[in-house]
C-alpha distance (Angstrom), angle and dihedral (degrees) to the residues before:
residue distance angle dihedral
X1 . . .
X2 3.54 . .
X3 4.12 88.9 .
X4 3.32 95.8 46.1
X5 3.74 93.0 59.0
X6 3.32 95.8 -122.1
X7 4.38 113.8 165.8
X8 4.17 116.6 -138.1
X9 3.37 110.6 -141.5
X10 3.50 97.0 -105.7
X11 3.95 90.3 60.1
X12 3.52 90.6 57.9
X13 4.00 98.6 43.9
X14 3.90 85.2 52.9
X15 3.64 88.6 50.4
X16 3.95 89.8 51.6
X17 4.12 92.3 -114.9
X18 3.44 141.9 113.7
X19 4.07 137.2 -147.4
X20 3.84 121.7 -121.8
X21 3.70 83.4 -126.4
X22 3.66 145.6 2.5
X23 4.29 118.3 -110.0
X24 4.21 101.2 -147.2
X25 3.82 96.4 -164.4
X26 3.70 95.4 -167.8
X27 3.97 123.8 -144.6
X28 3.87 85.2 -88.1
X29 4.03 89.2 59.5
X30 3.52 90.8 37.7
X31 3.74 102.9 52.0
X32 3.98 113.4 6.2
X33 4.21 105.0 98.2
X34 3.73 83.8 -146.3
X35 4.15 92.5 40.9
X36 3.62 89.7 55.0
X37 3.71 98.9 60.0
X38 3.74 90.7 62.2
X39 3.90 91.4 44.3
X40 4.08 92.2 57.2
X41 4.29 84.5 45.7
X42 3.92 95.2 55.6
X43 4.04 88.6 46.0
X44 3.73 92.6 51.7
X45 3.93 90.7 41.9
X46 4.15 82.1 51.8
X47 3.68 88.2 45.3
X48 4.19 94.2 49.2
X49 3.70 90.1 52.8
X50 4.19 94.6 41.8
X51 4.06 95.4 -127.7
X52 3.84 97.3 156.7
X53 3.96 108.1 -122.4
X54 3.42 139.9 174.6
X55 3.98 144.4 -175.2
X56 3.42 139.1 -127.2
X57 3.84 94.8 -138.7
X58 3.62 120.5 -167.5
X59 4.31 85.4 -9.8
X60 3.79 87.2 77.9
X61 3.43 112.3 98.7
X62 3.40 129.6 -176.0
X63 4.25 114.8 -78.5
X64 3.59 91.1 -124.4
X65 4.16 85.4 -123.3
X66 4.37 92.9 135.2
X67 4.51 89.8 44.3
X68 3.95 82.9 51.5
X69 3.72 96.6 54.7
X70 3.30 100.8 32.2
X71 3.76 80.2 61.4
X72 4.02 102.6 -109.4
X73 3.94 101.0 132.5
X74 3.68 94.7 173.7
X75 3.73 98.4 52.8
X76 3.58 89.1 41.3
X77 4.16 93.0 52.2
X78 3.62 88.1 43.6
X79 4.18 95.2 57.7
X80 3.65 92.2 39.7
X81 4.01 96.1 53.2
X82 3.52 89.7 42.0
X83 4.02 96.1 54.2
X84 4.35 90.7 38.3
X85 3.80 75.5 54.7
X86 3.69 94.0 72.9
X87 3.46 100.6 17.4
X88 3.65 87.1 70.9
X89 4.00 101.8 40.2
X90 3.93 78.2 59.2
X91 4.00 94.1 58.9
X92 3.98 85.7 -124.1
X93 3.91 105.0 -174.3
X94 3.79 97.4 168.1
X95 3.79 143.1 17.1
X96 3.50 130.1 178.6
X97 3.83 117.9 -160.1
X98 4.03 141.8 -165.5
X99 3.40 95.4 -148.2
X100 3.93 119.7 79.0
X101 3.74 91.4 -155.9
X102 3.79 86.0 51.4
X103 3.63 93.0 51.9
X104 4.03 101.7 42.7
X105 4.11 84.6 41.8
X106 4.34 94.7 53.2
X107 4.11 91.6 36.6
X108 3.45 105.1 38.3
X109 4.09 111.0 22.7
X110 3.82 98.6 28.4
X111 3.79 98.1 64.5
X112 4.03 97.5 67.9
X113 3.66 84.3 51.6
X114 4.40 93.7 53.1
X115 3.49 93.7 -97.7
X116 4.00 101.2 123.3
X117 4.27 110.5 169.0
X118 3.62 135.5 140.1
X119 3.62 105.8 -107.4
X120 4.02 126.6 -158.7
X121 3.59 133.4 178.5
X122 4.19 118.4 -128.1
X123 4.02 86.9 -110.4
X124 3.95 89.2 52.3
X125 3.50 85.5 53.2
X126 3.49 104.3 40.8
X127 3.92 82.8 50.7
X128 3.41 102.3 56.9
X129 4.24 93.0 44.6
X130 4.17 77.1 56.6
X131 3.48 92.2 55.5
X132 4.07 94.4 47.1
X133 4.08 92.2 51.7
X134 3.74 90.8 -110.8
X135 3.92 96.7 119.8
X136 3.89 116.6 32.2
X137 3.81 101.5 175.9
X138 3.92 77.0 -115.6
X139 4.02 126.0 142.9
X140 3.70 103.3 23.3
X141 3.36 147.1 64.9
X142 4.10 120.6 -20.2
X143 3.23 124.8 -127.5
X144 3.69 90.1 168.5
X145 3.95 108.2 145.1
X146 4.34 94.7 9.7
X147 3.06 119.6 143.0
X148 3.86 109.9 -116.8
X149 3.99 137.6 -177.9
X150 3.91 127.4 179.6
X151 3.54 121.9 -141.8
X152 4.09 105.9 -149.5
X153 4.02 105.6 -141.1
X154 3.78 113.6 -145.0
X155 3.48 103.4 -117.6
X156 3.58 98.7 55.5
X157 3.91 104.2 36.9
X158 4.09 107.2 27.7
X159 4.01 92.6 27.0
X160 3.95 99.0 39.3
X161 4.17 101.8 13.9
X162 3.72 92.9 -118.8
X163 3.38 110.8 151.1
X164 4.05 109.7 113.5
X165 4.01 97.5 61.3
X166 3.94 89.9 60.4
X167 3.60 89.9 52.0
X168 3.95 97.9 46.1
X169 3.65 89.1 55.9
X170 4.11 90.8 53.6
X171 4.20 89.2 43.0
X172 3.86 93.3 70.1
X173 3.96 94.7 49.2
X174 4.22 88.2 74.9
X175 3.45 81.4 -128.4
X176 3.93 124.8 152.8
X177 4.21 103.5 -112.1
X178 3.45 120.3 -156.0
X179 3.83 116.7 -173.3
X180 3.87 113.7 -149.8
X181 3.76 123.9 -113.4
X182 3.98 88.8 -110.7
X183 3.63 103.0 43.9
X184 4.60 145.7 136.1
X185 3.85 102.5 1.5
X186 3.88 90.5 -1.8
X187 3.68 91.9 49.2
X188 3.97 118.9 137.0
X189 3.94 120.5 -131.3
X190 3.32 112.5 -115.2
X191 4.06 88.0 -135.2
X192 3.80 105.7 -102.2
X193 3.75 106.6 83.3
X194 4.23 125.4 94.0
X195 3.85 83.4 44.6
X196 3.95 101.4 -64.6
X197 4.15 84.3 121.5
X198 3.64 85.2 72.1
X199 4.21 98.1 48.9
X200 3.76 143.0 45.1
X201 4.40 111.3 -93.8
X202 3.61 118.2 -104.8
X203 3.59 115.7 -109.7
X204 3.96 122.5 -67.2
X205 3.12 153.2 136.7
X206 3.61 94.3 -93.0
X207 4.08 141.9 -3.8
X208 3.73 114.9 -106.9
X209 3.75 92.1 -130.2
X210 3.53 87.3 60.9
X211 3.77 100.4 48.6
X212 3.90 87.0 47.9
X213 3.91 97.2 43.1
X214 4.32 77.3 47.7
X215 4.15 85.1 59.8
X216 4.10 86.7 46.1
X217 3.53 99.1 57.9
X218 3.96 95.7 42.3
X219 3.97 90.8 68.2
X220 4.09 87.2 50.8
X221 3.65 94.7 -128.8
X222 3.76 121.3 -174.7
X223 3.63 89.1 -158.1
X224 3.47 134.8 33.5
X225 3.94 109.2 -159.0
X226 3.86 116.2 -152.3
X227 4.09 132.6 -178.8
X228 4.08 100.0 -172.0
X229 3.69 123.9 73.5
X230 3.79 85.4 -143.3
X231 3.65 100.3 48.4
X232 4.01 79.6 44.6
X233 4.02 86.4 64.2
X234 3.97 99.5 42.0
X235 3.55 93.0 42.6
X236 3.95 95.5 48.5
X237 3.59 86.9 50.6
X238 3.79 96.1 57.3
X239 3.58 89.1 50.4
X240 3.78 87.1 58.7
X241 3.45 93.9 47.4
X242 4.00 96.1 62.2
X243 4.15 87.1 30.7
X244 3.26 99.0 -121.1
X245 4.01 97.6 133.5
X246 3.75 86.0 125.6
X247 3.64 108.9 46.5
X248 4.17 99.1 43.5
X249 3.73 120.3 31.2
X250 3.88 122.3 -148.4
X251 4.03 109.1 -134.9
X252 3.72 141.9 161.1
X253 3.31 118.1 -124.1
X254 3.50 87.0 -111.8
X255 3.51 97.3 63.2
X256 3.51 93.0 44.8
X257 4.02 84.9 56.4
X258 3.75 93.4 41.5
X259 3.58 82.7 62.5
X260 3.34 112.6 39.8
X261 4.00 84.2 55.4
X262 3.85 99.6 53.7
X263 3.68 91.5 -106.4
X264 3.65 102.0 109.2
């Protein structure tokens, strides 16, 4: 973060300011090689469009999203009072997030514990600065003709009914979209969320990552557009699988926008 520029929110409290909105990295963002590639593309896209942001920095703590559905309420309760404990001494208003287990954790979970914030996902965001002119998919990379699908993660279409903003940032690309057989409120987890990123599967016949990278590669995409860090991971890993790595590309839809702007 530190070459980015990018202010904590301590910097800016001792410099008497305070950000338009609050970037929650996430441990994904934090952490996660691949994760962190994606975090440093929605800060520049935030920088490009001069939205004043800030980070909590080493104060961010985990949500508590995995203890929850892994069924540990107390551990859970205990790292979400402790991060609505200084998200409110810092006046926080509104965060936007990359991570969809972030984002239904803070907007949906964090209010019966005090924690009361408007919460937006990176492709809300990056839809609405769409819609106001300030990103034109202009100056960078084309994707003008590509062949592109988008895999819906769970926690921000089925959970939060998320599913146009995603799509409104592919539309402006002049790409060709291709929306998979399973898809919005039909969508198929890609196998990591309720805590299963964090274990081995039971026994099957077959991983869900697989089946769903399976649907993927029957529409021949050239790129396979993402908007969770842990989708990101499952997904990538089904590409591998079939070694396809060089024919489709797994990438937020940050990235993509990151590049499509010049930024990347």
């Amino acid at each position: 973060m530190s070459e980015l520029q990018i202010p904590t929110m301590a910097e800016l409290l001792a410099k008497g300011e305070e950000p338009e909105i609050l970037f929650w990295v996430g441990c994904a963002g934090s952490y996660d090689e691949r994760a962190q590639k994606i975090t440093r593309d929605i800060c520049k896209i935030l920088h490009h469009v001069g939205l004043k942001f800030a980070v909590l920095g080493t104060e961010e703590s985990c949500t508590g999203d995995p203890a929850k559905r892994a069924g540990n309420e107390f551990l859970f309760q205990m790292q979400a009072m402790a991060n609505i404990e200084v998200l409110n001494a810092y006046n926080i208003q509104k965060i936007v997030t990359a991570c969809p287990h972030c984002f239904n954790t803070i907007k949906n979970e964090y209010p019966g514990l005090g924690g009361n914030y408007e919460v937006i996902h990176h492709t809300q965001l990056i839809q609405q600065l769409i819609d106001e002119g300030k990103l034109r998919a202009e100056g960078g990379e084309s994707f003008k003709g590509k062949k592109i699908t988008f895999h819906d993660p769970c926690y921000l279409g089925r959970a939060n009914q998320v599913y146009e903003a995603p799509r409104k940032a592919l539309e402006v690309l002049d790409a060709q979209l291709v929306e998979l057989k399973r898809c919005k409120s039909n969508g198929l987890c890609c196998g990591a969320g309720g805590a299963q990123m964090f274990k081995e599967p039971e026994a099957g016949l077959k991983d869900i990552n697989i089946e769903r990278t399976e649907e993927i590669l029957a529409e021949n995409p050239q790129v396979v557009a993402a908007a969770c860090p842990f989708c990101m991971t499952m997904l990538s890993d089904g590409i591998k699988n079939f070694n396809k790595e060089q024919e489709v590309q797994v990438l937020d839809i940050a990235e993509i926008t990151a590049r499509a702007n010049g930024l990347s």
